[in-house]
C-alpha positions, 0 to 999 in steps of 0.5 A: 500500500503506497503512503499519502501525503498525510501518512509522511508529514505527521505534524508541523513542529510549534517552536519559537525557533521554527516560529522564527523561521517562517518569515524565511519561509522554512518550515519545520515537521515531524515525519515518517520515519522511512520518508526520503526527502523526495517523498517529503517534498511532493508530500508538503507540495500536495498537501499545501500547495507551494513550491518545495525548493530544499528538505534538510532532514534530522533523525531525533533521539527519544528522549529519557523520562521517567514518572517517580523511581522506576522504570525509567522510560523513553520517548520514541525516536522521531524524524524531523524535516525542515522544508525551504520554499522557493522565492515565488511560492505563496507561504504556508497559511497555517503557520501565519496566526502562530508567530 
């Protein structure tokens, strides 16, 4: 079963930094874990309707938590995707009220 769009971008990525990325028209998401960065591209360029010039990809570590002594747990690992836009592309409107 091939993946949608929606299967590979998984959710935008809220942070004061990426907030402050956005008027440079790079936007941050968390994504597939198998997802190459072409699947990534045609997937935000579906979803949202812009132009993808550039993906930047980091594999995140899962963090260490622990809820009282024992045992101490872990956040799964994640994959994250910066996405730059091209100059003549529109921006992305959902990002628009957050900053």
């Amino acid at each position: 079963m091939a993946a949608t769009a929606y299967d590979i971008i998984k959710r935008p990525i809220i942070t004061e930094q990426s907030m402050a990325e956005t008027e440079g028209k790079k936007y941050t998401f968390e994504v597939a874990k198998d997802a190459n960065k072409i699947q990534i591209a045609k997937a935000v360029e579906e979803i949202f309707d812009v132009k993808v010039a550039k993906v930047n990809t980091l594999n995140m570590q899962g963090k260490a938590k622990r809820t009282g002594r024992y045992p101490a747990g872990r956040r799964a690992n994640w994959k994250k995707a910066m996405v730059t836009l091209t100059e003549d592309s529109k921006t992305i409107e959902f990002f628009e009220g957050m900053v």
